[in-house]
C-alpha positions as CSV (number, residue, x, y, z in Angstrom):
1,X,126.1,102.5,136.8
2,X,128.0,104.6,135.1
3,X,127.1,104.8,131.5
4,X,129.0,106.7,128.2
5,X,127.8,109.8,127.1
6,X,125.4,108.8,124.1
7,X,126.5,110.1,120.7
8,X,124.9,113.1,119.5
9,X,122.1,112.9,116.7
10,X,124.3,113.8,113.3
11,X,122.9,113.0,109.6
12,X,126.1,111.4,109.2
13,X,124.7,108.1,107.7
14,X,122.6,107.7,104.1
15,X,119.0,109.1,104.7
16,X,119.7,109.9,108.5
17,X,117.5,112.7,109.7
18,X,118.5,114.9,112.6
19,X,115.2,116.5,112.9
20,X,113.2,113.1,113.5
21,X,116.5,111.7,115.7
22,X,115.9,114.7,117.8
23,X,112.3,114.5,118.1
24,X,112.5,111.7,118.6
25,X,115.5,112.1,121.9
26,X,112.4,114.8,123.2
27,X,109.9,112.1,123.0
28,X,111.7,109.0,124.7
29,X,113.2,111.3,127.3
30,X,116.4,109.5,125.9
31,X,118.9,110.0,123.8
32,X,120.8,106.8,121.7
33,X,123.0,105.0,123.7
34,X,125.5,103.8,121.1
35,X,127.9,100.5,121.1
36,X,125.5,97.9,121.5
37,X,125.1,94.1,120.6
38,X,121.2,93.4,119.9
39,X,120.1,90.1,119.3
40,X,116.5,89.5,118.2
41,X,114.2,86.4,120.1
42,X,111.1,84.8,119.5
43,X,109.1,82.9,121.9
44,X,111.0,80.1,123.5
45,X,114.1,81.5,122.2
46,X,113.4,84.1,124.8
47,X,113.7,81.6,127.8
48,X,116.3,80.0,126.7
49,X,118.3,83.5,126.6
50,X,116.7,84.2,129.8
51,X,118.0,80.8,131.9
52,X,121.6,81.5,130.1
53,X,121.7,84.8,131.4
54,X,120.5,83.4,135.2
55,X,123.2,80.9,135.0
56,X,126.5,82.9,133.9
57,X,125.3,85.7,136.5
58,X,128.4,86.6,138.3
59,X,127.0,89.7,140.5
60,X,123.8,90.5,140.3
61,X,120.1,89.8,138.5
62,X,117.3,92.1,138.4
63,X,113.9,90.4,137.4
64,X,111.0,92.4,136.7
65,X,107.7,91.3,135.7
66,X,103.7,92.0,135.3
67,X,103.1,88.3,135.4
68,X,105.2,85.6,137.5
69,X,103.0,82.7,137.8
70,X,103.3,79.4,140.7
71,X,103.4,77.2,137.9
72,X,105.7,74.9,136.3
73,X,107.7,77.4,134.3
74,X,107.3,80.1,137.4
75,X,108.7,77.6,139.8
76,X,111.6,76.9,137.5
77,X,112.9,80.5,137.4
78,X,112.0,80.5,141.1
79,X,114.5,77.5,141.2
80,X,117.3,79.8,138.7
81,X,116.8,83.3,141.3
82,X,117.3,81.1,144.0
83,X,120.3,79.2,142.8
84,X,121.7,82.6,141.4
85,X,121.3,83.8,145.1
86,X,123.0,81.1,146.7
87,X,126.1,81.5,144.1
88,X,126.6,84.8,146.4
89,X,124.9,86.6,143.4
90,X,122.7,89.9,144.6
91,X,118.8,89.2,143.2
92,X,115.8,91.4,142.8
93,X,112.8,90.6,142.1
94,X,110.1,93.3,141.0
95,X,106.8,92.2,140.4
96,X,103.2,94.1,140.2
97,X,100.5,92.7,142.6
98,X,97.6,92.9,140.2
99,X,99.3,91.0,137.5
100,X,100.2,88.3,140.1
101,X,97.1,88.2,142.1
102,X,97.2,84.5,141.5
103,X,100.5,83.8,142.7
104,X,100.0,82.9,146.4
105,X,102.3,84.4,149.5
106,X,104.2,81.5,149.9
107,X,105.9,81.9,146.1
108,X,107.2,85.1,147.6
109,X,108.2,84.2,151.1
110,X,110.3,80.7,149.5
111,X,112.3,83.1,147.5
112,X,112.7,85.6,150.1
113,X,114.4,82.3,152.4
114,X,116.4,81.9,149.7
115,X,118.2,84.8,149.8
116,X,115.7,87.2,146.9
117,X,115.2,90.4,147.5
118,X,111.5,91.1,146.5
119,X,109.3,94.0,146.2
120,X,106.3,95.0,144.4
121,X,104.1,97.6,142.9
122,X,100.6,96.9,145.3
123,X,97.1,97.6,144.8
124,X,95.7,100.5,146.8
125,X,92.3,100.2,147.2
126,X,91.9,103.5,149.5
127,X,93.7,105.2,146.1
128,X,91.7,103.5,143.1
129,X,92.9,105.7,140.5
130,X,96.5,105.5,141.7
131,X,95.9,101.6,141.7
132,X,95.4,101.9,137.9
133,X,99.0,102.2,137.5
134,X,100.6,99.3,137.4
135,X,103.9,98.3,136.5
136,X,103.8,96.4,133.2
137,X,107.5,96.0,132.5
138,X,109.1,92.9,131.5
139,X,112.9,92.8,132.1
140,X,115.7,90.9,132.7
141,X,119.2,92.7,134.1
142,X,122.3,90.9,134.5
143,X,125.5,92.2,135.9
144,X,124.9,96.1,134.3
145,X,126.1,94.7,130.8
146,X,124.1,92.3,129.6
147,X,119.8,92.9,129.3
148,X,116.7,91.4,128.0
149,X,113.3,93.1,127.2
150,X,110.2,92.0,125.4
151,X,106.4,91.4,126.0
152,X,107.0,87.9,127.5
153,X,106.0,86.5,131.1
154,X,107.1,84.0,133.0
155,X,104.0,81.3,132.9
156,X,103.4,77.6,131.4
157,X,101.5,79.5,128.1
158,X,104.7,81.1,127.1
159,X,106.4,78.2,127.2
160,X,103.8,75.9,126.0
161,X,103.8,72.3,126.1
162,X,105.2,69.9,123.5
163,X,103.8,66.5,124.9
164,X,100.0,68.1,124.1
165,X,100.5,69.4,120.9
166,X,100.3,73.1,122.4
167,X,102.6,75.9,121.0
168,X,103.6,78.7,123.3
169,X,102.5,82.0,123.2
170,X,103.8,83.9,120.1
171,X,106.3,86.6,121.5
172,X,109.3,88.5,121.2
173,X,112.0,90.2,122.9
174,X,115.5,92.2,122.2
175,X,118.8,90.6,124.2
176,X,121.2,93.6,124.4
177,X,124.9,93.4,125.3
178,X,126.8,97.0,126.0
179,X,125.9,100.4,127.4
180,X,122.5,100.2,126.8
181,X,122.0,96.9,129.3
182,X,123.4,99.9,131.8
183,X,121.1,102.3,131.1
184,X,117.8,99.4,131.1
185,X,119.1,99.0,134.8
186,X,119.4,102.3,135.7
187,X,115.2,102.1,135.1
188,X,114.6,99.0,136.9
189,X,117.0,100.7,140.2
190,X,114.9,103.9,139.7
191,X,111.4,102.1,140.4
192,X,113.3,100.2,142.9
193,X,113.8,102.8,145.1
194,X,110.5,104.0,144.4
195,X,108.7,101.3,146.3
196,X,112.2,101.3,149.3
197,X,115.3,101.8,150.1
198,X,117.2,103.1,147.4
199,X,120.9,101.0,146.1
200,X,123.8,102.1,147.2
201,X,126.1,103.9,145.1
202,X,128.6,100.8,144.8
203,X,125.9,98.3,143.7
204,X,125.7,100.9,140.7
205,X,129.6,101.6,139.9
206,X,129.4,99.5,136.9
207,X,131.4,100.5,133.8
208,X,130.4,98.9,130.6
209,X,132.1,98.8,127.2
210,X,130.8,99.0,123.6
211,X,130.2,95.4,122.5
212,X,128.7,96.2,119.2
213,X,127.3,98.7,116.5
214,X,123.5,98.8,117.6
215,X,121.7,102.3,118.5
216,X,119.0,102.4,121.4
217,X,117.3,104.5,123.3
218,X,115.7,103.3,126.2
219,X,112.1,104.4,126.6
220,X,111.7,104.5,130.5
221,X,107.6,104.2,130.6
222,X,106.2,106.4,133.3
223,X,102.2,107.0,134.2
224,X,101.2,110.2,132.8
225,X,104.2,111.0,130.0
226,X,103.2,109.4,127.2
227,X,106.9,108.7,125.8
228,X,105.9,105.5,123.5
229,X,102.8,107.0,122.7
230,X,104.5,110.1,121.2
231,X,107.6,107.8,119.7
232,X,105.3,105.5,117.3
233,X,103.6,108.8,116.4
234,X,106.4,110.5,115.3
235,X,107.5,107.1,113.7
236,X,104.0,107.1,111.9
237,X,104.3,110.7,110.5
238,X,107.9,110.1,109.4
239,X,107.6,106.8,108.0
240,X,108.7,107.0,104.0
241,X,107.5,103.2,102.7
242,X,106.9,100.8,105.7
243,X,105.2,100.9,109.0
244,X,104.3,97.2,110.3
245,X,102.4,97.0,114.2
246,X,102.4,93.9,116.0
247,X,100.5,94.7,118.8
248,X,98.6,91.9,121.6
249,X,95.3,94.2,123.0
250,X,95.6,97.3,120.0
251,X,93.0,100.0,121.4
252,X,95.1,103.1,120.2
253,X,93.7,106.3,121.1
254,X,92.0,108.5,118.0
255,X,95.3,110.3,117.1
256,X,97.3,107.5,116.9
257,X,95.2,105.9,114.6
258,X,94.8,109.2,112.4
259,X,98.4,109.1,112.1
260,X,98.4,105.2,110.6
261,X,95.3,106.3,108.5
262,X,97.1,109.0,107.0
263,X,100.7,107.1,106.4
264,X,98.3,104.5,104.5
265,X,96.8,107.0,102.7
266,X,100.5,109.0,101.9
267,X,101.1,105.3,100.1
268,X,102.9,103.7,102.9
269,X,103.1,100.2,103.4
270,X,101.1,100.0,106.5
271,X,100.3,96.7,108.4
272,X,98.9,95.7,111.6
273,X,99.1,92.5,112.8
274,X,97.0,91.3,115.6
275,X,95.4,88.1,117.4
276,X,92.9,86.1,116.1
277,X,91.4,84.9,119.4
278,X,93.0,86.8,122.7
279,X,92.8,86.1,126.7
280,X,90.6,89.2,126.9
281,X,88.1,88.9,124.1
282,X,86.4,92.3,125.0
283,X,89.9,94.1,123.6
284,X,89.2,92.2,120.7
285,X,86.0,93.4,120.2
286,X,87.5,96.9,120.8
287,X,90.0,96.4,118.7
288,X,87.6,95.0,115.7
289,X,86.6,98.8,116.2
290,X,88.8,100.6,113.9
291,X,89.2,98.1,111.2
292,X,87.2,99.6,108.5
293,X,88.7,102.7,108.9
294,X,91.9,101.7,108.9
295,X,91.5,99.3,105.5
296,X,89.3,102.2,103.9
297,X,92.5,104.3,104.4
298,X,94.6,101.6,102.4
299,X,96.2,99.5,105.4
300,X,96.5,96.1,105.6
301,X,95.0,93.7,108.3
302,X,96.3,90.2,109.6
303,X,94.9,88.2,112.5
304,X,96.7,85.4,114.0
305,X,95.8,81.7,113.7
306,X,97.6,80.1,116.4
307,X,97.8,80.5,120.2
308,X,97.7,83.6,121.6
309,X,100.0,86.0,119.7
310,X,101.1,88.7,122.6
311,X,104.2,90.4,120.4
312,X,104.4,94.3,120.7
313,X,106.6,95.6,118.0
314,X,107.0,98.5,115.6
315,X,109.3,98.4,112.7
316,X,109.3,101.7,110.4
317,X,111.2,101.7,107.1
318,X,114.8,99.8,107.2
319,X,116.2,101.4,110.4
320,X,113.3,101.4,113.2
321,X,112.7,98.8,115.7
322,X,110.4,99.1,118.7
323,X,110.1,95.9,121.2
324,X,109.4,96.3,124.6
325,X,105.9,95.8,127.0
326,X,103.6,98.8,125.3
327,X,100.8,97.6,123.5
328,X,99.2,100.4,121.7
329,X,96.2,101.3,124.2
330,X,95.6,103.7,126.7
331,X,96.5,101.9,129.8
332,X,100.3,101.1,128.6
333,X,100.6,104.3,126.6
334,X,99.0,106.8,129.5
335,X,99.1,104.7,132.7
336,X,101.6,102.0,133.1
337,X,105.4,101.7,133.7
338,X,106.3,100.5,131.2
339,X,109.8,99.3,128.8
340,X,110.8,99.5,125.4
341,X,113.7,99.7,123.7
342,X,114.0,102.1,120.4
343,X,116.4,100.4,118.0
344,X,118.4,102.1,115.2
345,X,119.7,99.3,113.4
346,X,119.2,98.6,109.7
347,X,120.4,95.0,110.2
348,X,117.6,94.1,113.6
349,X,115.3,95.8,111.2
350,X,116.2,93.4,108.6
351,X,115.4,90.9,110.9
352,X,112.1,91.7,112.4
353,X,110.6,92.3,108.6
354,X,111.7,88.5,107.9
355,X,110.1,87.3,111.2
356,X,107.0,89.5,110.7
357,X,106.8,87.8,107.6
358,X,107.1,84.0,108.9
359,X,103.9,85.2,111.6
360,X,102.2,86.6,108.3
361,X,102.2,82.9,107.5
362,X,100.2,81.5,109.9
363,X,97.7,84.5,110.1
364,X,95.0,85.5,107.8
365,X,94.0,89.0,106.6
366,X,91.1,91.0,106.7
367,X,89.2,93.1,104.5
368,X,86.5,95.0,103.5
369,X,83.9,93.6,100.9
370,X,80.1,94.5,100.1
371,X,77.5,94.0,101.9
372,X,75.3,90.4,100.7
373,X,71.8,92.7,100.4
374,X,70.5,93.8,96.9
375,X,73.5,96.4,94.8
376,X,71.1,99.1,95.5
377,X,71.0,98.9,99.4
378,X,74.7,98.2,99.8
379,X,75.9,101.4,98.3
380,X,74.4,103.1,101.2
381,X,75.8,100.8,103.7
382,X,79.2,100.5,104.7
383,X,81.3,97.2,103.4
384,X,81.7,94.8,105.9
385,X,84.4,93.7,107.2
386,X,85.5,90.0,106.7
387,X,88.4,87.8,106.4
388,X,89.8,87.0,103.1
389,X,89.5,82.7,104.1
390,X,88.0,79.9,106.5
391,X,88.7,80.8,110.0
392,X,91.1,78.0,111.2
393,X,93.8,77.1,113.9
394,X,97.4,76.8,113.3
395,X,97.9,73.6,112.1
396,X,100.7,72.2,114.6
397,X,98.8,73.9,117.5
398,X,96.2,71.9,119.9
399,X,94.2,74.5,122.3
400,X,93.9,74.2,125.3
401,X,90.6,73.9,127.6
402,X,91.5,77.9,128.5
403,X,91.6,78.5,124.6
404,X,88.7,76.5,123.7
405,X,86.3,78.5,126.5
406,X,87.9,81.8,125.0
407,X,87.2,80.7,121.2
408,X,83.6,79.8,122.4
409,X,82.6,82.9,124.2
410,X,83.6,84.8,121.3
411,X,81.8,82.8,118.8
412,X,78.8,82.9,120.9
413,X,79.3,86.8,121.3
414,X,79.2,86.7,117.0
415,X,76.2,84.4,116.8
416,X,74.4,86.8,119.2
417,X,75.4,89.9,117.6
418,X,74.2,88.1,114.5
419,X,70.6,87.4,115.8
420,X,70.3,90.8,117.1
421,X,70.6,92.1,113.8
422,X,68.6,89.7,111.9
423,X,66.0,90.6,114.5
424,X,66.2,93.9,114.2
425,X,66.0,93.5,110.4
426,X,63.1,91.5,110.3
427,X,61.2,94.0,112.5
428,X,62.6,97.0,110.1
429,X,60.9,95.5,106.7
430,X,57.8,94.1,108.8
431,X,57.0,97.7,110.4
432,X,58.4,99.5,106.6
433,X,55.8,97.1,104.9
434,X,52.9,97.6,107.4
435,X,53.3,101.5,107.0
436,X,53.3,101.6,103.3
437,X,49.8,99.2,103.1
438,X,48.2,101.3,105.3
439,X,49.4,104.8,103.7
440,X,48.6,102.6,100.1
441,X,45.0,101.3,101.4
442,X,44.1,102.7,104.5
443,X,40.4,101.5,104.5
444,X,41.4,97.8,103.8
445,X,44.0,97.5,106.4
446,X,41.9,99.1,109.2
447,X,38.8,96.6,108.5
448,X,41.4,94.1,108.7
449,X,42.9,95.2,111.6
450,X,39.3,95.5,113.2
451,X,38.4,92.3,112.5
452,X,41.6,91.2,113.6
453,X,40.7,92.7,116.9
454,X,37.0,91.2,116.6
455,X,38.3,87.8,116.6
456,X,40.8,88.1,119.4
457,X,37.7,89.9,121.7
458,X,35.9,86.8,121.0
459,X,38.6,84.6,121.7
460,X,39.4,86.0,125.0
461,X,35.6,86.4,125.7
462,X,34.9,82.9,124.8
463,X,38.2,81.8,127.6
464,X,36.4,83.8,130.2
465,X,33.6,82.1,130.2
466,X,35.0,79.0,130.0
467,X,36.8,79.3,133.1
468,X,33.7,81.0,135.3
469,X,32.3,77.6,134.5
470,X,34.9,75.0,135.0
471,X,36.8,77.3,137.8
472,X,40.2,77.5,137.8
473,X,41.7,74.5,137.4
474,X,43.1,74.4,134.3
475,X,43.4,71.0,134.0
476,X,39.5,70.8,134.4
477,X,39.4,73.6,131.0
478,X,38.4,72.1,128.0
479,X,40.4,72.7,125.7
480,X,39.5,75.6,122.7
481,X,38.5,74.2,119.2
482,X,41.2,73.8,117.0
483,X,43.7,72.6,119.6
């Protein structure tokens, strides 16, 4: 496809800095690909945008995805690719085979009667540490001019189900019309070829016009280059009064959370917003990690109420917009192939602050209080972390069986931790006390502790006997006095 030159980085515009728009072209690998229509979804929004575009497809799809499930809703794209196919349209389907290890053959081999091309990132099991790269990208292409990316997957939780009360999973994703769509294709034809036959150069003689104002540079995730990873830290340091995360499974590497910690600390508005119970509720736990750093430093914590919240955006100031697959953690940011798009639009920003706002709503925040032990112990303990109300669902949400077995391992996990360290505090006093009485009175507590011993000789010599003389029977044992 061929796609315009993008514009260079000029301070042109109010507050536009050249220095940070080049650093940040040397980060993405990209530079802006101006003329863009952006259009901002949420949820089933998403699929709604996503059927449209399968529908009015005139030449060809490509469909990429971690997570295509032989449900309800994966059998109803299935239905769309096929239909699309049949229409004379060319389809590709990308998927990764660890992220679809569920999905049986026969999902595949249907589409591929249909007329689908498929392919797939596969799991190497002679090459383990190759096999950690997976291909995490979310994507829908249609026709070189018209794109949609986001953190969504195609399964019956993102959609979720009305007649039961249950929500779908809280998302989001960017619709793009213009250049851009071309240059989001030109990523999916790339890994393409990687895993086959590479296009031929008329599937990709595709001119597309401007359709709109909108900035974006297309962040083309690939194992081992970091590009997001150095984008939101560069967005971090350069942030001048907001920096709001939403982010599904947030493990961030040490330097990217210095680089929130000290944007809190520099008076930026910095919030993180993250689930409140997740799919994988060891990330939570890592996650739970750097909290009290991160609120010591002066940012602000919200966890979600409702069904899984699995949004992955960035918004910094009133011009930044990051949406794409990347949550902040090592695998997407170092290992994956991954896709974002890097917006530079003041109205999209806009946007995304109102609809972070709404998810505010129906999350609750967390922060640091003192510890409940006497004033003079909890000065040398660190405040503990806590959330500011009741822990409850979203109201208009019912959770399903999945949910419920989630929310109960990790309250389980919290009751356990709990005991462990009522335990261990009970033995702490109990062997602090014992210590001081014998350093206090060292005569008294070693009579007592040899009569202690005394008794329990007796007691054991007393058993002894009793058993040479009844055997070993226990049932034939009388019992010892006091029983």
């Amino acid at each position: 496809m061929t796609v315009p030159a993008p514009a260079p980085a000029t301070p042109g515009r109010p507050g536009r800095s050249a220095t940070l728009d080049r650093a940040l072209d040397r980060a993405c690998g990209a530079r802006p690909v101006p003329g863009n229509r952006v259009r901002y979804l949420t949820d089933t929004d998403v699929f709604d945008a996503m059927r449209a575009l399968l529908r009015d497809a005139a030449a060809v799809v490509h469909f990429e995805n971690y997570i295509i499930r032989d449900d309800a809703t994966g059998r109803e794209f299935a239905g769309l690719l096929a239909d699309a196919a049949g229409r004379g349209v060319t389809v590709r389907v990308l998927y990764d085979a660890f992220g679809c290890r569920w999905t049986g053959r026969a999902y595949w081999d249907r589409l591929r009667r249909s007329g689908v091309e498929v392919r797939a990132l596969g799991v190497r099991l002679l090459h383990p540490l190759r096999s950690l790269r997976r291909n995490h990208r979310k994507y829908v292409g249609v026709d070189g001019r018209i794109a949609l990316v986001g953190g969504f997957c195609i399964g019956d939780e993102w959609v979720g189900d009305p007649a039961h009360h249950r929500l779908p999973w809280r998302d989001t994703a960017v619709e793009v019309c213009g250049p851009a769509a071309a240059a989001l294709d030109l990523t999916f034809e790339r890994l393409w070829a990687r895993l086959g036959p590479t296009l031929s150069p008329p599937d990709r003689a595709v001119r597309v016009e401007a359709c709109g104002p909108a900035a974006a540079r297309v962040v083309d995730g690939l194992p081992g280059r970091m590009r997001i990873y150095r984008a939101v830290e560069l967005l971090a340091a350069s942030a001048a009064s907001r920096l709001w995360i939403s982010d599904a499974y947030l493990v961030a590497p040490a330097p990217m959370f210095a680089a929130l910690m000290a944007a809190a600390r520099d008076g930026v508005d910095v919030r993180v917003l993250v689930p409140g119970t997740t799919d994988v509720p060891a990330v939570r736990a890592f996650t739970r990690v750097g909290y009290r750093e991160l609120l010591a430093a002066g940012a602000r914590i919200w966890e979600w109420r409702g069904p899984m919240f699995h949004a992955k955006t960035v918004i910094a100031d009133d011009r930044w917009v990051k949406v794409g697959s990347s949550n902040l953690n090592v695998p997407s940011l170092l290992a994956n192939y991954e896709l974002d798009l890097l917006l530079d639009d003041p109205p999209l920003a806009t946007e995304a602050v109102a609809q972070f706002r709404r998810d505010l709503s129906h999350a609750m925040e967390v922060t640091l209080r003192p510890r409940r032990v006497p004033a003079g112990i909890a000065k040398r303990l660190p405040p503990a972390v806590a959330p500011t109300g009741p822990v409850t669902r979203h109201p208009a949400h019912t959770p399903s069986a999945a949910e419920v077995s989630v929310r109960a391992a990790i309250t389980l996990r919290h009751v356990a931790e709990g005991a462990r360290r009522s335990i261990a505090g009970a033995v702490v006093f109990t062997s602090v006390g014992l210590g001081a009485l014998f350093v206090a009175a060292p005569r008294v507590m070693g009579t007592l502790v040899a009569l202690a011993s005394f008794w329990v000789a007796a007691q054991a010599t007393a058993a002894f006997f009793a058993r040479r003389r009844h055997g070993d029977d226990p049932a034939s044992t009388p019992p010892p006095d006091g029983a």
